[in-house]
Structure formats: C-alpha cells, structure tokens
VOVOSE-923495 format. One record per atom (N, C-alpha, C, CB): atom name; x, y, z. Coordinates in pm, whole numbers, plus 50000, padded with zeros to 5 digits. Glycine has a CB too. Layout:
{'CA' {X Y Z}} ...
# end
This chain:
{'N' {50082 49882 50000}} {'CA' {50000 50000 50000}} {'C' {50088 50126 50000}} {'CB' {49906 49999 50121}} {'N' {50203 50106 50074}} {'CA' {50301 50232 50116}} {'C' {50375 50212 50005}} {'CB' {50394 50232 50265}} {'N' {50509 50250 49930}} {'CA' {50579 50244 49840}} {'C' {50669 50298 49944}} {'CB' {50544 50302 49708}} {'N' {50678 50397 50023}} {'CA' {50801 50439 50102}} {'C' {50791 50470 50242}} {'CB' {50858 50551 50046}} {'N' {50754 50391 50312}} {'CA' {50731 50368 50445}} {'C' {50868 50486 50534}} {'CB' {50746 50175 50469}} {'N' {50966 50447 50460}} {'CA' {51067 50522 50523}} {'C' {51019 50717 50554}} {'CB' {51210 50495 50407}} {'N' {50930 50770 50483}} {'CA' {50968 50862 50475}} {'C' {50834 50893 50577}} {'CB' {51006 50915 50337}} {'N' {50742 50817 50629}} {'CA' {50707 50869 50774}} {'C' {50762 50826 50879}} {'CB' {50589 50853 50807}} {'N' {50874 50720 50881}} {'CA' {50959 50741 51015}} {'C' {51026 50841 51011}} {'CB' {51049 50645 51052}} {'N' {51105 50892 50887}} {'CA' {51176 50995 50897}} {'C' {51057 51111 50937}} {'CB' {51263 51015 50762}} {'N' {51000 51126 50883}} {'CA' {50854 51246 50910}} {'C' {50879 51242 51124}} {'CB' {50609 51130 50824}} {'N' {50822 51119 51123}} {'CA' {50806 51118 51251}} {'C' {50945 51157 51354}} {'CB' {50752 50983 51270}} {'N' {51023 51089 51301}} {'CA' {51168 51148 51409}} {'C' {51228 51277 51390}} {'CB' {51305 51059 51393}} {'N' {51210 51332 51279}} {'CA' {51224 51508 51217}} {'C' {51143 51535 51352}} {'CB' {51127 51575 51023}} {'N' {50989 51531 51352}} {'CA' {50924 51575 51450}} {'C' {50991 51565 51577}} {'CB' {50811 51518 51451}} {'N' {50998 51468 51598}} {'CA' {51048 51436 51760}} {'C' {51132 51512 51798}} {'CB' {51110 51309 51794}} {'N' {51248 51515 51697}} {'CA' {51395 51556 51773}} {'C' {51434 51751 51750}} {'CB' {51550 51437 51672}} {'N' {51278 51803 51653}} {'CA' {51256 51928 51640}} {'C' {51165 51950 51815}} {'CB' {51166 51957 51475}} {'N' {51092 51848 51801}} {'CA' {50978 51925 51968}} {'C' {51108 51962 52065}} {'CB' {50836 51758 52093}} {'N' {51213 51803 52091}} {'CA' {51271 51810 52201}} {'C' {51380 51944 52143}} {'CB' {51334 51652 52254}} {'N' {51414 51971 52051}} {'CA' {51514 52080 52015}} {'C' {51451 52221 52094}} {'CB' {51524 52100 51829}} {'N' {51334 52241 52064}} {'CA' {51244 52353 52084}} {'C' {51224 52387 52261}} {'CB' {51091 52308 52005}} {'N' {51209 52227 52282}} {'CA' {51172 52219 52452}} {'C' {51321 52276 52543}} {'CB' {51132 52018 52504}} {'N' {51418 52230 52463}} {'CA' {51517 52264 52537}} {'C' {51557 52433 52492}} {'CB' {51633 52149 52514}} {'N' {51566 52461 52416}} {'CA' {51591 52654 52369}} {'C' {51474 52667 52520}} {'CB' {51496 52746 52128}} {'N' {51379 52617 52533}} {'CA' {51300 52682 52620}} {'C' {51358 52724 52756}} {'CB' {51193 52604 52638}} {'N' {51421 52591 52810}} {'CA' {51479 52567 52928}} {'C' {51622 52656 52933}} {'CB' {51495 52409 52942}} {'N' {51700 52668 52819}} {'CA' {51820 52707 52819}} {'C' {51833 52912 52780}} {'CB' {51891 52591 52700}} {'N' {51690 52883 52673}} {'CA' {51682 53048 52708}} {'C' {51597 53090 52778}} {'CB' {51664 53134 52609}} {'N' {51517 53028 52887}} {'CA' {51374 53099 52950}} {'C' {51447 53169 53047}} {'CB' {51238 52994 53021}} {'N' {51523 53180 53141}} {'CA' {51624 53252 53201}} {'C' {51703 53402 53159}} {'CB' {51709 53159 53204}} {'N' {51700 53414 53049}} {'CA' {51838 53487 52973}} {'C' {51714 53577 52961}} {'CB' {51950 53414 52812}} {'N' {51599 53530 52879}} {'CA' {51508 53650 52808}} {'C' {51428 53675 52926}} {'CB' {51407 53610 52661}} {'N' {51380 53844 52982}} {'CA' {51342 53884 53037}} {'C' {51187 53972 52993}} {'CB' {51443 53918 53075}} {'N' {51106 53884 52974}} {'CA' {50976 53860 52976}} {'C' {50909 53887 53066}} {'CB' {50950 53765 52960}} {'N' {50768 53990 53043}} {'CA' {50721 54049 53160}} {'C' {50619 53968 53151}} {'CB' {50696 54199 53173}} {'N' {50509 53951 53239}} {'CA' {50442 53881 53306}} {'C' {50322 53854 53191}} {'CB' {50412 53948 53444}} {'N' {50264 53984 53145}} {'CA' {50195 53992 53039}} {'C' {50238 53942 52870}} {'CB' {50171 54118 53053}} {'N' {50389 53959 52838}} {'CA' {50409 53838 52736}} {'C' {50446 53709 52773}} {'CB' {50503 53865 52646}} {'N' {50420 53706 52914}} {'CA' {50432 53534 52939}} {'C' {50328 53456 52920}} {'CB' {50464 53492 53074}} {'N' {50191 53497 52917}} {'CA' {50035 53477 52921}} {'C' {50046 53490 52797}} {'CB' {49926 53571 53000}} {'N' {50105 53588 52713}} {'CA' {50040 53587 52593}} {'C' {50092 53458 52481}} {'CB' {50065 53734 52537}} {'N' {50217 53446 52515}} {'CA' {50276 53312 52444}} {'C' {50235 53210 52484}} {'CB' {50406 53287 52450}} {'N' {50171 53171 52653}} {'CA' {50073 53098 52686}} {'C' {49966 53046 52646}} {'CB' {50047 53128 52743}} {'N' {49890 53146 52582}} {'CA' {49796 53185 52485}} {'C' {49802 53143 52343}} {'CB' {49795 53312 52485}} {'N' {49907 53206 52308}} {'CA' {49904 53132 52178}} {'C' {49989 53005 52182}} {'CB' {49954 53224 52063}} {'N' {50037 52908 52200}} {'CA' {50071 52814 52245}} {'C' {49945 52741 52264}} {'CB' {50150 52838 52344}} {'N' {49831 52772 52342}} {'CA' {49687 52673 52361}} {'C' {49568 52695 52235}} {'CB' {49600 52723 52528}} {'N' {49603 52847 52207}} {'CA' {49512 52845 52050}} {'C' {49571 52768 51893}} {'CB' {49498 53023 52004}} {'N' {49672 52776 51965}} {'CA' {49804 52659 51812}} {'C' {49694 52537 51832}} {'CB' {50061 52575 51884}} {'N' {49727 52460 51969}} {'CA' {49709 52364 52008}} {'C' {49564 52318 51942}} {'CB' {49730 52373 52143}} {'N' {49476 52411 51986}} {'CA' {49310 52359 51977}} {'C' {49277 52442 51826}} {'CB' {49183 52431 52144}} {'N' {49345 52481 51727}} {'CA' {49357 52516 51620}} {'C' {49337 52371 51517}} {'CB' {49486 52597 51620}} {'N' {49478 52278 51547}} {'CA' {49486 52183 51491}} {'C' {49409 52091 51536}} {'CB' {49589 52155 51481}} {'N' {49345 52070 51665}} {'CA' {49296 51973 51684}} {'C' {49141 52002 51639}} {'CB' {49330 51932 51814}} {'N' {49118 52163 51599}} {'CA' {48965 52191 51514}} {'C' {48994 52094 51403}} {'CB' {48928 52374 51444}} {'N' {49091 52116 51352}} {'CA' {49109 52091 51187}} {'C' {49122 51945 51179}} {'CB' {49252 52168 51111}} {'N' {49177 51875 51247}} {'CA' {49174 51746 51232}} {'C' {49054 51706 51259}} {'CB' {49260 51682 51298}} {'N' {48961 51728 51388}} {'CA' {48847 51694 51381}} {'C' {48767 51708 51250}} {'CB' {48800 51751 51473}} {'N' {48778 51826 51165}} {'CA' {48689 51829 51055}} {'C' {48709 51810 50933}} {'CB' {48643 51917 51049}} {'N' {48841 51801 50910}} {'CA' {48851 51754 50786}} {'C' {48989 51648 50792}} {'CB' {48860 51885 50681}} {'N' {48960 51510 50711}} {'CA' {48999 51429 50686}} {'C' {49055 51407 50511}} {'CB' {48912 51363 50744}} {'N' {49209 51430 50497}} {'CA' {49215 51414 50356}} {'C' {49215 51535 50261}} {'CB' {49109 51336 50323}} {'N' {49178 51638 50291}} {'CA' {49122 51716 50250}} {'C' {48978 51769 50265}} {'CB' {49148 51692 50171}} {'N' {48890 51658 50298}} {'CA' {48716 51682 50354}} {'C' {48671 51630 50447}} {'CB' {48610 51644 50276}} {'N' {48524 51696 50438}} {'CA' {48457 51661 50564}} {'C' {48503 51533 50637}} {'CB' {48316 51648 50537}} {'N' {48538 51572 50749}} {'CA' {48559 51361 50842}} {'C' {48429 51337 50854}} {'CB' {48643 51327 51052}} {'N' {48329 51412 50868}} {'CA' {48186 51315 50901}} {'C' {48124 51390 51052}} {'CB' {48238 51105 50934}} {'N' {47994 51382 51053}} {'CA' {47963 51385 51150}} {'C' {47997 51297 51286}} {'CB' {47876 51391 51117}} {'N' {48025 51177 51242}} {'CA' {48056 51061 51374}} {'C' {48164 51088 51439}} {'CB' {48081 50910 51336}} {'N' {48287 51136 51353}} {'CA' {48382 51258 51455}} {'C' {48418 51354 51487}} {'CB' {48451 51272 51467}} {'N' {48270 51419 51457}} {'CA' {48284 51590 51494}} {'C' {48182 51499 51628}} {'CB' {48194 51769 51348}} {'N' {48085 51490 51637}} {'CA' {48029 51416 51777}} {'C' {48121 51366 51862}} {'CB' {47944 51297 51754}} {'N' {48203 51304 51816}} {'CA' {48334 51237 51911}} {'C' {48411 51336 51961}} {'CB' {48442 51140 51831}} {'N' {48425 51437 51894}} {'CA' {48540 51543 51922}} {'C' {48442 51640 52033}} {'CB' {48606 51642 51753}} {'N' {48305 51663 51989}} {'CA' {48258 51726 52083}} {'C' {48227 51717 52233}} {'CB' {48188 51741 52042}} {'N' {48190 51528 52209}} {'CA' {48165 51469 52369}} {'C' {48295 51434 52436}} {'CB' {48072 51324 52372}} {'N' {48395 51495 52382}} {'CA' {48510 51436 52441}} {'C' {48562 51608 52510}} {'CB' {48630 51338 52304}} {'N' {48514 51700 52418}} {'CA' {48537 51854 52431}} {'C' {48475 51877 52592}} {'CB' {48441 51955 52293}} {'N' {48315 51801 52580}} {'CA' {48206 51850 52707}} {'C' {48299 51811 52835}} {'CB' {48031 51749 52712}} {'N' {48357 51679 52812}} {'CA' {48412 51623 52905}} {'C' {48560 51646 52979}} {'CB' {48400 51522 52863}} {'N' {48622 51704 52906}} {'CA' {48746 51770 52940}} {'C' {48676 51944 53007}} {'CB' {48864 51777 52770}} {'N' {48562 51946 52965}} {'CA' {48553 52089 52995}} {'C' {48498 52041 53163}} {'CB' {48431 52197 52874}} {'N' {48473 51968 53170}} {'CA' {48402 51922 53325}} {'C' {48506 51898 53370}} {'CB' {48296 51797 53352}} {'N' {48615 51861 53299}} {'CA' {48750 51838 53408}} {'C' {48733 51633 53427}} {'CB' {48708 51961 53623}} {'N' {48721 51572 53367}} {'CA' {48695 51478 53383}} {'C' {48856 51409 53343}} {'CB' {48565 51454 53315}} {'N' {48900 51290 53379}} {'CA' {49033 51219 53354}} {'C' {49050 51211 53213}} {'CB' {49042 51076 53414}} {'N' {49167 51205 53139}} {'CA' {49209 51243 53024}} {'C' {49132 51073 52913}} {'CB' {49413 51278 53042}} {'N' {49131 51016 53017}} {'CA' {49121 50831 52994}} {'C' {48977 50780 52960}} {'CB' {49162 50737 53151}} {'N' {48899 50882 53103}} {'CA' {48782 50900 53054}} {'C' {48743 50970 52865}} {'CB' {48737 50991 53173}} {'N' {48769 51084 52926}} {'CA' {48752 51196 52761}} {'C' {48785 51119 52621}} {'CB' {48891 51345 52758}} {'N' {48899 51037 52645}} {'CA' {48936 50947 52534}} {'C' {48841 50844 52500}} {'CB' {49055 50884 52562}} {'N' {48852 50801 52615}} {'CA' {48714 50639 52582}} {'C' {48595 50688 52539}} {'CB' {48651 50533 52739}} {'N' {48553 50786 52626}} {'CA' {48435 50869 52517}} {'C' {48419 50896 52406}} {'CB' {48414 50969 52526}} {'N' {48506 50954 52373}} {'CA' {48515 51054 52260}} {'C' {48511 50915 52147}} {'CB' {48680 51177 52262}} {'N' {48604 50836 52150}} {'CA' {48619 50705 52086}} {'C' {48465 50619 52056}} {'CB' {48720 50616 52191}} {'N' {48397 50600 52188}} {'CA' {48274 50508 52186}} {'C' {48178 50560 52124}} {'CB' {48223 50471 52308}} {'N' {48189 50759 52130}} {'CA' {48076 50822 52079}} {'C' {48064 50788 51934}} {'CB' {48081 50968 52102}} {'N' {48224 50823 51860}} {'CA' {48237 50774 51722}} {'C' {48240 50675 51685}} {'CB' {48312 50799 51670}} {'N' {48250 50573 51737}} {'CA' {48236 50423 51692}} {'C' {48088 50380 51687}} {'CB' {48314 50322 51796}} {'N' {47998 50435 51788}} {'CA' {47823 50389 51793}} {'C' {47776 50448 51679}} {'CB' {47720 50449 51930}} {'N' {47815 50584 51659}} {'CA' {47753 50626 51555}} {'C' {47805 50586 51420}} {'CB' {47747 50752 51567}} {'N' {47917 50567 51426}} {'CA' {47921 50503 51301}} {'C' {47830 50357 51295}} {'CB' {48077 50479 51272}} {'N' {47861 50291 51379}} {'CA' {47802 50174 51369}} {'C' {47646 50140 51301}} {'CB' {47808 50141 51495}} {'N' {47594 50288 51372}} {'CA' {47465 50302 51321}} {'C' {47436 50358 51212}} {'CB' {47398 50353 51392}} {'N' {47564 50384 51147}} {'CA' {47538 50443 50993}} {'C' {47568 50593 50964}} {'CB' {47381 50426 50955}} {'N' {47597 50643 51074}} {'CA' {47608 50808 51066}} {'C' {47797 50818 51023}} {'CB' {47554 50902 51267}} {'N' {47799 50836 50934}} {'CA' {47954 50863 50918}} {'C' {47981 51025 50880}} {'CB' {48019 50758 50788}} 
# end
C-alpha cells in the first residue's frame, strides 16, 4: 500500500527531535530573556490556541474533507468532558465510543 514507508519514520523522528530541540531553547533560554508577566500569558495563549487550532482541523477535515459527523460528535463529547475536568482516559474512551456507535449506526 506504502511504496516508502521510510519517509514517515523519517517524518516522525524530524518531529520528535525538532519538539525536544524547541523544549530545550525553552529551558536554556527561558532565564536569559526577560519577559514580563503579560508576554508570558500571551505566548501561553498562543501556544493553547496553536494547540486547539489543529485539533479543530483534524476533527473536521479528513484528507482534504469533511471527516463526518461521527467525529465531529466524538470530538465534541470528548470537548464536554474535558471541559468538566473529567480524567484524560475518561475523555478518550468517550470521545472514541461516541464515534464508533455512531458510526456503527450508519452516521459517518
């Protein structure tokens, strides 16, 4: 099915060894740069709108299109449930069972 399997491990370890590159500039310059309280929140900020940016987009489109209603429902009951503060394990199994019933039942 793949013809070059190699080039999402490489995909994948590019990633890896760019996060941990990034994580550490953090640690090694968060000291040096003198950041006031208010651009500390704000990179905070954008840092959690990055975050729930991509995870809009993956929820809704697959491939290029619509993923379907069965995992925009999944993404949502998993959304309600993190918003209650509920265990991460929970939110997952949810979010998972919501999209799997409904598919099951035909709603894709």
């Amino acid at each position: 099915m793949m013809e070059h399997p190699w080039w999402i491990v490489g995909g994948i370890l590019a990633l890896a060894v760019g996060t941990y590159l990034i994580r550490l500039m953090g640690v090694v310059l968060g000291n040096r740069l003198g950041l006031g309280e208010s651009s500390r929140q704000l990179l905070n900020d954008a840092a959690t709108i990055l975050l729930v940016t991509v995870a809009v987009s993956a929820a809704f489109q697959q491939d290029g299109h619509f993923s379907g209603a069965a995992r925009v429902a999944g993404v949502v009951a998993g959304l309600l449930l993190a918003l209650a503060r509920q265990s991460i394990i929970v939110v997952v199994i949810t979010a998972a069972a919501v999209t799997a019933i409904l598919r099951y039942f035909g709603i894709h």
